[in-house]
Structure formats: C-alpha cells, structure tokens
C-alpha positions in Angstrom: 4.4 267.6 175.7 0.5 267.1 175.2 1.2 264.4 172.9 3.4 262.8 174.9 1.7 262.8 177.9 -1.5 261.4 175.9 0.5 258.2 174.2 1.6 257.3 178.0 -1.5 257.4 179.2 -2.9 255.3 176.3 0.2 252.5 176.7 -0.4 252.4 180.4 -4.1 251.9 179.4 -3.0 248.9 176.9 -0.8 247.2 178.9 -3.5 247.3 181.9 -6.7 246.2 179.6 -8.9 247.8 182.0 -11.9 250.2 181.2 -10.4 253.6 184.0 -7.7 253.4 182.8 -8.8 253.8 178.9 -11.4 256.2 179.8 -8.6 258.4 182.0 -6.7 258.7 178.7 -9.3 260.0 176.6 -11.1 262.2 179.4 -7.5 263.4 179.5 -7.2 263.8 175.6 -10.9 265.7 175.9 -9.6 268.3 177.8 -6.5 269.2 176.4 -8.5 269.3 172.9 -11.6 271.1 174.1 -10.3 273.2 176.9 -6.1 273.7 177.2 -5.5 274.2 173.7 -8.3 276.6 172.4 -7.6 278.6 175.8 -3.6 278.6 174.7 -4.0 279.4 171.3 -6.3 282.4 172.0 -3.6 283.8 174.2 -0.6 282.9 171.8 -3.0 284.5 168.6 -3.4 287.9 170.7 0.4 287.6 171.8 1.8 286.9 168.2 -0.6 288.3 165.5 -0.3 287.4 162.4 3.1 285.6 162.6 0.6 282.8 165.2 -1.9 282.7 162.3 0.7 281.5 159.6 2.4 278.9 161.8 -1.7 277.8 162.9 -1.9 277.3 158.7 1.3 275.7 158.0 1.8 272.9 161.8 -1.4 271.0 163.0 -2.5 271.0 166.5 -1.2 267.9 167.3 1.5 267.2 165.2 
C-alpha cells in the first residue's frame, strides 16, 4: 500500500514537472521510511517474535 501510494505520488509529480509536487512525494517517502515503518515494525516484532524476525530476513522493506 506504501509502495503504491509513493509511485502515484511520484507519476503525478512527473506528469506535472513541477518542484511541490516532487518534493510532496519524497517528504511523503521520508516519513513512511523514517517514521511509519520503524514505528510498525516495532509493534509487529513485539506482536510476532521470532516468526516477524525471519520474515524481516527473508522480504525487504519495500519490496
């Protein structure tokens, strides 16, 4: 969904040319990186153990 959400956001930004609307996508990207994600992953590694830390080491974060 993350993914997704980030490769609209950068076509909308190609297909307009202009500078917001680049910088929206990656402030957008920043977040999810730095903030959603480590915040998600915390909970799902206390949720699901060791079963979390195998699927960490076998699927990257962003496919």
């Amino acid at each position: 969904m993350y993914l997704g959400m980030v490769l609209m956001m950068a076509g909308i930004a190609v297909c307009m040319g202009t500078v917001p609307f680049y910088a929206s996508a990656l402030v957008y990207f920043a977040v999810l990186n730095f903030v959603f994600c480590p915040y998600e992953e915390r909970k799902l590694s206390k949720a699901f153990g060791e079963h979390y830390k195998g699927y960490v080491e076998r699927v990257r974060r962003w496919l």
